[in-house]
C-alpha positions in Angstrom: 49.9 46.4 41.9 53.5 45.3 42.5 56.1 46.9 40.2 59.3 45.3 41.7 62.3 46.5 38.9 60.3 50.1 38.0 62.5 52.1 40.1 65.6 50.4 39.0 64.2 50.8 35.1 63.9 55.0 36.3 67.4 55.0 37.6 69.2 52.7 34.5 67.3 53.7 31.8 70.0 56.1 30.2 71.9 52.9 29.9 70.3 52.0 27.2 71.7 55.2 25.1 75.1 55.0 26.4 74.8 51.4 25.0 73.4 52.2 21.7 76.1 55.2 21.5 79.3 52.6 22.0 78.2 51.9 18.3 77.6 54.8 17.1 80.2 56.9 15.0 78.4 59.6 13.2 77.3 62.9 15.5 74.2 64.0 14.3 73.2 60.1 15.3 74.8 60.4 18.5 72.8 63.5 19.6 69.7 61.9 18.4 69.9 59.1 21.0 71.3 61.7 23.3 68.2 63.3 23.4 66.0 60.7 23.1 67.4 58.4 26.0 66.4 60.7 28.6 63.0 60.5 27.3 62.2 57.1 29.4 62.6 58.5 32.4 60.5 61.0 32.3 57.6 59.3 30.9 58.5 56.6 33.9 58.7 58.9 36.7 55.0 60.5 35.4 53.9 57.1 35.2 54.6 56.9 38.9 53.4 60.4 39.7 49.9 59.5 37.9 49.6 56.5 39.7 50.2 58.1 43.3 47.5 61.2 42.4 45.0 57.8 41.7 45.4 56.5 45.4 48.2 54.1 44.5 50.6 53.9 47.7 54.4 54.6 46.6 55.3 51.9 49.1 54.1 49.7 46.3 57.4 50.5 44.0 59.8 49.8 47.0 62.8 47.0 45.6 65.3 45.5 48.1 67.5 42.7 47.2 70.6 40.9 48.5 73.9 43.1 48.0 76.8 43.0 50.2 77.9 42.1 53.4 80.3 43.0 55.8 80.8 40.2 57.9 77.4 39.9 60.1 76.1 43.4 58.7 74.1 42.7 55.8 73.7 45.9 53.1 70.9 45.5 50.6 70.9 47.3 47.1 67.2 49.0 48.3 64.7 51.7 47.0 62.5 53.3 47.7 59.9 56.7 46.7 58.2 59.1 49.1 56.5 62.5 47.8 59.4 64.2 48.3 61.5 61.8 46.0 59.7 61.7 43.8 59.0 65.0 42.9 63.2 65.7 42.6 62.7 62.3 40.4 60.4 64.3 38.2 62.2 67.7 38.7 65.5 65.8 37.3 64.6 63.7 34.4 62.5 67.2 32.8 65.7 69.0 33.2 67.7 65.8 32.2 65.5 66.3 29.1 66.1 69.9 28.7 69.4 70.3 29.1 69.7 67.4 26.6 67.7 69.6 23.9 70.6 72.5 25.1 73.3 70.0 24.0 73.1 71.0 20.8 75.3 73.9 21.0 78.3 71.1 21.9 80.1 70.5 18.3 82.7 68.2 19.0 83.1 64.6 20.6 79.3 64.5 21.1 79.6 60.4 21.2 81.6 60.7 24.5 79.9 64.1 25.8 76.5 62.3 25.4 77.5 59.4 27.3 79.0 61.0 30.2 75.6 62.8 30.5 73.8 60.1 30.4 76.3 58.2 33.0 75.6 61.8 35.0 71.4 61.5 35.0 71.8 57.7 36.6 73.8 58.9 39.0 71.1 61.9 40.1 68.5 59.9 39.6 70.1 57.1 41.9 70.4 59.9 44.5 67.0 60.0 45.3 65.7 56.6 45.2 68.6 55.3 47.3 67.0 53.4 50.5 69.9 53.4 52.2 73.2 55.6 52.5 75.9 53.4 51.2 74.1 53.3 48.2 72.9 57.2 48.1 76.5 57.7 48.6 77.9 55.3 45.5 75.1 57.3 43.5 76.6 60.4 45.1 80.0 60.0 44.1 78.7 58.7 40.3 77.6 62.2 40.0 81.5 63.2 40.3 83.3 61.2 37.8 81.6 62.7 34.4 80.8 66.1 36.1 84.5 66.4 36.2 85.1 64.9 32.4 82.1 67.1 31.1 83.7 70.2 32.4 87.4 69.5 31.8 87.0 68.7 28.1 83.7 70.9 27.0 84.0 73.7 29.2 85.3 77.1 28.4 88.3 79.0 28.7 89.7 77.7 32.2 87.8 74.3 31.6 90.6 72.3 33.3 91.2 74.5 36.0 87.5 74.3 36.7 87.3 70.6 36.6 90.1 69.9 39.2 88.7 73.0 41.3 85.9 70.9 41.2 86.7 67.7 42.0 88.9 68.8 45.1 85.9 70.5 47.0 83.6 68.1 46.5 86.2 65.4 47.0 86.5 66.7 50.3 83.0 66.8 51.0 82.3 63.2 49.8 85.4 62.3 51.9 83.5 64.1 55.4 79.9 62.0 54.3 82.0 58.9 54.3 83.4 59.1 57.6 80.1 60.0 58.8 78.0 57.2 57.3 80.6 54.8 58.5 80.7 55.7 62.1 76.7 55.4 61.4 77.3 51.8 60.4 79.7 50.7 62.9 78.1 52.3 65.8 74.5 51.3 64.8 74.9 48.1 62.1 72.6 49.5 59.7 72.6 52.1 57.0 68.4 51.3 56.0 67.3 54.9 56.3 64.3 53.9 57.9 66.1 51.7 60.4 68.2 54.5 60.8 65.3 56.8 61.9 64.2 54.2 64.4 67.0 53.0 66.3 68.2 57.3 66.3 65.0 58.1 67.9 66.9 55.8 70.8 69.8 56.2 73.0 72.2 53.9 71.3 74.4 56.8 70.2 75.5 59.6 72.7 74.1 63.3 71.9 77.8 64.4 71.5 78.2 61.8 69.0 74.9 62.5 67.1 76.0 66.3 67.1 79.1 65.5 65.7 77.4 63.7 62.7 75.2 66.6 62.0 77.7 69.1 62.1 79.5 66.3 59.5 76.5 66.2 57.3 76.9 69.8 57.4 80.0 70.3 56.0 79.3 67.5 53.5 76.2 69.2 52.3 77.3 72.3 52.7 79.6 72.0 50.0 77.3 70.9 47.6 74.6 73.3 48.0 76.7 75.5 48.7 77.2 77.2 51.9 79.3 80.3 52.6 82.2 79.8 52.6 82.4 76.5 50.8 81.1 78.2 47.6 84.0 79.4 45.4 84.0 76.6 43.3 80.4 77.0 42.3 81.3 80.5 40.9 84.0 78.9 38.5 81.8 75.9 37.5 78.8 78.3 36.7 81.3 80.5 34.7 83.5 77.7 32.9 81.5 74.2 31.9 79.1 74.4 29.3 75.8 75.7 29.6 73.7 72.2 29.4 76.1 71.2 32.6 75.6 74.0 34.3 71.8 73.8 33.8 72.1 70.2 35.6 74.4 71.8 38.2 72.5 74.5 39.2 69.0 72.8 38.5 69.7 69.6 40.5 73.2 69.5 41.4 73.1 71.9 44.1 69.7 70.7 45.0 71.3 67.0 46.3 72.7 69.5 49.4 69.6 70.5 50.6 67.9 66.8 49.6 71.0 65.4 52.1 70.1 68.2 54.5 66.7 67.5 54.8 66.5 63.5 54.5 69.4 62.9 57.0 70.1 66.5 58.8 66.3 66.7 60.2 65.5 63.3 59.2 67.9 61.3 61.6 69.3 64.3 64.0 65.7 66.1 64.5 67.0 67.3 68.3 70.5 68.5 66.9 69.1 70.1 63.9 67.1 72.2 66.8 70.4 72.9 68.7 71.9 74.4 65.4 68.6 76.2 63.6 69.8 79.7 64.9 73.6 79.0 63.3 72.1 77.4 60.4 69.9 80.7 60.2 72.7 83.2 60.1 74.5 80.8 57.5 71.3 81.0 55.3 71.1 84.8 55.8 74.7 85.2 55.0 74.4 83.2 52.1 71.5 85.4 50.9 73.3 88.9 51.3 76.6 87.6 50.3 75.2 86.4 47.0 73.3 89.6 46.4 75.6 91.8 47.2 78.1 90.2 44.6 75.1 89.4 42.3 74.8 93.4 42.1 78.4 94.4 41.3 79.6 91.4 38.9 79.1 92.3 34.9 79.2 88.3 33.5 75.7 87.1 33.2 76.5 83.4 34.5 78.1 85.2 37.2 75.2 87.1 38.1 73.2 84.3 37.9 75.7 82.0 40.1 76.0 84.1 42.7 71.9 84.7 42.5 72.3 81.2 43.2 74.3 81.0 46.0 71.9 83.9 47.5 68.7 81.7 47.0 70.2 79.0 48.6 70.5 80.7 51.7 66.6 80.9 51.5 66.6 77.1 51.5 68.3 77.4 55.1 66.6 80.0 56.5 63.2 78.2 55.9 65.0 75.0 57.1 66.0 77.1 60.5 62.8 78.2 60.7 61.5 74.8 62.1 58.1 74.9 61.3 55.8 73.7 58.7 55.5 76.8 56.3 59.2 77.3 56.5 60.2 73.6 55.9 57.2 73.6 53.1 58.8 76.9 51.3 62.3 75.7 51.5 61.2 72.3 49.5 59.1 74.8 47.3 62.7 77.1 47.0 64.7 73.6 45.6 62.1 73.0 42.9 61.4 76.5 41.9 65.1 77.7 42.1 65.9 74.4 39.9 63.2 75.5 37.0 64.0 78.6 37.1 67.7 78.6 37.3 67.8 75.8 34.3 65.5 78.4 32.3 67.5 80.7 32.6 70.7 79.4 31.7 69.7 77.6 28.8 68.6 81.5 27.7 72.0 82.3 28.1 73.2 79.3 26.2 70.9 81.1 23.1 72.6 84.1 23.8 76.1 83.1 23.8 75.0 81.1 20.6 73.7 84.0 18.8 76.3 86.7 19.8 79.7 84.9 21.1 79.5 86.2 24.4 77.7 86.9 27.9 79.5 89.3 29.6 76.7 92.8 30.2 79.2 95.0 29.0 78.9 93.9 25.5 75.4 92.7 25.2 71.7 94.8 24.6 69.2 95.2 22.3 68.2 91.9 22.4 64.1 92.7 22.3 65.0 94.3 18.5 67.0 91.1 17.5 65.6 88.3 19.3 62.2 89.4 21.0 61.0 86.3 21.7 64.3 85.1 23.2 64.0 88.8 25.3 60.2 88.3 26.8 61.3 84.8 27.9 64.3 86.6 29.7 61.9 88.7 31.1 59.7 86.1 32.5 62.6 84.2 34.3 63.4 87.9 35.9 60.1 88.3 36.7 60.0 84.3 38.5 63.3 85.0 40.0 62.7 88.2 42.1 59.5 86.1 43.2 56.7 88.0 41.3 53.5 87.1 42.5 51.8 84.0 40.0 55.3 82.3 39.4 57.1 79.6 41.7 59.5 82.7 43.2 56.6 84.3 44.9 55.4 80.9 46.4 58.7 79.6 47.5 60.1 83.0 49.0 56.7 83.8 50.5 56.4 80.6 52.3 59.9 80.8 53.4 59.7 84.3 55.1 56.0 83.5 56.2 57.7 80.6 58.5 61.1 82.8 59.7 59.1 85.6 60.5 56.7 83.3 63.2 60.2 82.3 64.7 62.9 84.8 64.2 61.3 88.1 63.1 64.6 90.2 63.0 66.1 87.6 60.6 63.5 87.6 58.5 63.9 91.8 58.5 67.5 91.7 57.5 67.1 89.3 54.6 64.0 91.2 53.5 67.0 93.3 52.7 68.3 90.7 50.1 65.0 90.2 48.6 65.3 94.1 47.1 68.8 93.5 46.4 67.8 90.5 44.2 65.1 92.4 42.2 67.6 95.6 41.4 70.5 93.2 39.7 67.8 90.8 38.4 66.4 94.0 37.1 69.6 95.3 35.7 71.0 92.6 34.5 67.9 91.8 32.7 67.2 95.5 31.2 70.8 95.9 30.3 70.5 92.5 27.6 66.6 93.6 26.7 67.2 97.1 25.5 69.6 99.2 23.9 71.7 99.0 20.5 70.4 95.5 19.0 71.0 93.8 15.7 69.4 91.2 13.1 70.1 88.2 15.2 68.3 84.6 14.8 65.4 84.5 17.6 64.6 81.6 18.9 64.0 78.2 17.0 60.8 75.7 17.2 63.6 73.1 19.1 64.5 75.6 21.7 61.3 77.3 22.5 60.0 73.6 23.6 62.1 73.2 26.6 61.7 77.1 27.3 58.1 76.7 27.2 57.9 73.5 29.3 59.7 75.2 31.7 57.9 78.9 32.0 54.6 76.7 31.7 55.7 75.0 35.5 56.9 77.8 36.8 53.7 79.9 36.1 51.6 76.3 36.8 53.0 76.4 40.5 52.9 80.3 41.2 49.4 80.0 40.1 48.0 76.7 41.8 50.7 75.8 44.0 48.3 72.8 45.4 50.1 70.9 42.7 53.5 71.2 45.0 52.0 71.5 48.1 49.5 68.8 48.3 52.1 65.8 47.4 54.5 67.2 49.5 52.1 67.9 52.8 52.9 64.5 54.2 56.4 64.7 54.2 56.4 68.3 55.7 54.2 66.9 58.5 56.4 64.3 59.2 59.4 65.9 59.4 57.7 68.9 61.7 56.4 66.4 63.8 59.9 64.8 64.3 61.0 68.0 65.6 58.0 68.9 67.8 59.1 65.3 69.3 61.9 66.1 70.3 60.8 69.5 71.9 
């Protein structure tokens, strides 16, 4: 069965809100249809995900049509949806959705907030359906233009600060993917990923040349995800924009880094990703003390929980460095599970902030006497973070350390290190809200525990059958493994 336009319906779907909110004046209204346009997506992208567990082949949903063309090089508006896409496809419209529900707490200019949202899901979702890079990149950079609005005008304290802090990193990065995919283009006459994949396995361009590009991809990526020391800006962003943003940014945001990493980095430069695993390591294991460290001393929750971040994205490159199929499988498993449980645990801190005005340690506790509900939820996204066995940590981190321990044992011994750093201020951060002086605060509502329990039930569904990830996934692990046993 043939569904030609189903992608594109996926990726434009919000459209139809943003239209419907261009008329709308009243913002009650306007949240409504906030909310409700990123429902679409998701019921499209299970759609797709029920079909492919009943033997349908993904190829079937591929679209390519005539675009642009610069003068004999033809560039197609393609897509296309592999296991790997498609489970960031399903990862991003649930958090889409839940961060959408968290938008409640925004009380002015909803009408424009909600469609710059909306304008920021199509671009996510264009990410990973994008067949070819100049249209992964125009989906990139779409991801940009109302980040930076969303933060500027809805952030906090140093919103505008933030915002222009913002765009100048990841201006630069998007600046360093350009130049790479056009030297692709003019050296090769092609940006088709699959093409791409091909005609690289070749000797049309030199090894220096192909090196070069990685190490471009790098930077570009690097940024994004982000790699030490391209991270400062995440701190401010995780600090400053408002919680449903940051829940998008940390949930799927950062994740596009590691998604460009592995569909291009190992994808098109399999024998120069080799060349760099060890470097790429040591980044990863930087990134995972360096995080940790600061994750231990800071006393602002969302900057706990950023620089957490920033430490568990240096698991995504060690399992990356690792080379080999369990590392590869548990760094895909560390982007989905970080992204659940990083989104959980920020729109818990949007409850918070609700409920008490504030989010800094110092002046928050007793939380299980006020809000106990709100607390044990707290406790379960500790519990997933520092990787407790039955929850997506365990599986990801496990998997992870399982592959950089076959390869590079004293590594994987140093960042063990960072591990028990991560439970102590997961612990204490965690402890510190929980118990202590409380008062009569509002627990959580019937609208809010949906999300939260949508989101604890796939974390708990993954740590306890992780088949569920594994099993969609195991064809593009393979594939990319085998790419770099090729090239051995």
């Amino acid at each position: 069965m043939n569904m030609p336009f189903l992608l594109s319906l996926i990726i434009f779907s919000p459209l139809i809100g943003i239209v419907i909110l261009s008329f709308i004046r009243n913002n009650d209204a306007a949240k409504t249809v906030g909310i409700l346009s990123t429902i679409p997506a998701v019921f499209l992208t299970s759609f797709i995900y029920f079909m492919y567990q009943s033997g349908e082949s993904l190829e079937r949903f591929s679209e390519k049509k005539q675009w642009l063309s610069f003068g004999s090089f033809p560039v197609h508006y393609e897509l296309a949806i592999d296991e790997f896409s498609l489970i960031m496809l399903m990862l991003t419209s649930v958090l889409a959705l839940c961060s959408s529900i968290a938008s409640i707490y925004i009380k002015t200019g909803l009408r424009a907030y909600f469609m710059l949202f909306l304008l920021l899901e199509i671009g996510m979702l264009g990410v990973f359906l994008a067949q070819n890079l100049i249209l992964f990149f125009l989906f990139f950079e779409i991801t940009l233009i109302p980040l930076f609005f969303l933060i500027g005008k809805w952030g906090y304290r140093k919103k505008e600060e933030t915002a222009f802090y913002f765009l100048i990193y990841n201006g630069l990065g998007s600046a360093v993917l350009l130049i790479a995919i056009s030297v692709l283009f003019a050296k090769i006459g092609t940006v088709n990923i699959t093409d791409l994949k091909e005609i690289m396995a070749g000797t049309v361009v030199s090894e220096e040349l192909k090196l070069g590009l990685l190490v471009s991809l790098l930077i570009a990526f690097g940024v994004k995800l982000p790699i030490f020391p391209l991270h400062s800006w995440v701190i401010k962003v995780h600090s400053e924009a408002p919680i449903p943003v940051v829940m998008l940014h940390s949930g799927i945001l950062l994740k596009i880094g590691a998604y460009g990493l592995i569909r291009f980095g190992i994808g098109l430069f399999p024998n120069e990703f080799e060349k760099l695993s060890m470097m790429i390591m040591i980044l990863g294991l930087i990134n995972l003390l360096y995080g940790a460290f600061l994750a231990l001393i800071v006393k602002e929750f969302k900057k706990v929980l950023a620089y957490a971040s920033i430490s568990h994205m240096g698991i995504i490159l060690l399992g990356l460095g690792a080379l080999n199929e369990a590392g590869v499988q548990g760094a895909i498993f560390q982007v989905v599970s970080h992204g659940i449980i990083s989104a959980l645990f920020f729109f818990l801190v949007g409850i918070i902030a609700d409920r008490t005005g504030r989010t800094d340690l110092t002046n928050i506790s007793g939380l299980a006497k006020g809000m106990p509900l709100a607390a044990g939820c707290l406790l379960m996204a500790g519990m997933a973070s520092l990787a407790l066995p039955g929850t997506s940590g365990f599986i990801s981190e496990f998997t992870v350390f399982l592959g950089v321990f076959k390869t590079m044992p004293v590594i994987a011994s140093i960042g063990v290190i960072a591990i028990i750093l991560t439970a102590v201020y997961v612990l204490q951060a965690v402890l510190n809200i929980t118990f202590g002086k409380g008062s009569s605060l509002k627990d959580v509502r019937k609208f809010e525990f949906m999300p939260i329990l949508l989101l604890i039930g796939i974390i708990i569904s993954i740590g306890i059958y992780p088949n569920s990830l594994a099993k969609p996934l195991q064809q593009t692990v393979e594939t990319i493994t085998k790419s770099l046993e090729a090239d051995k």
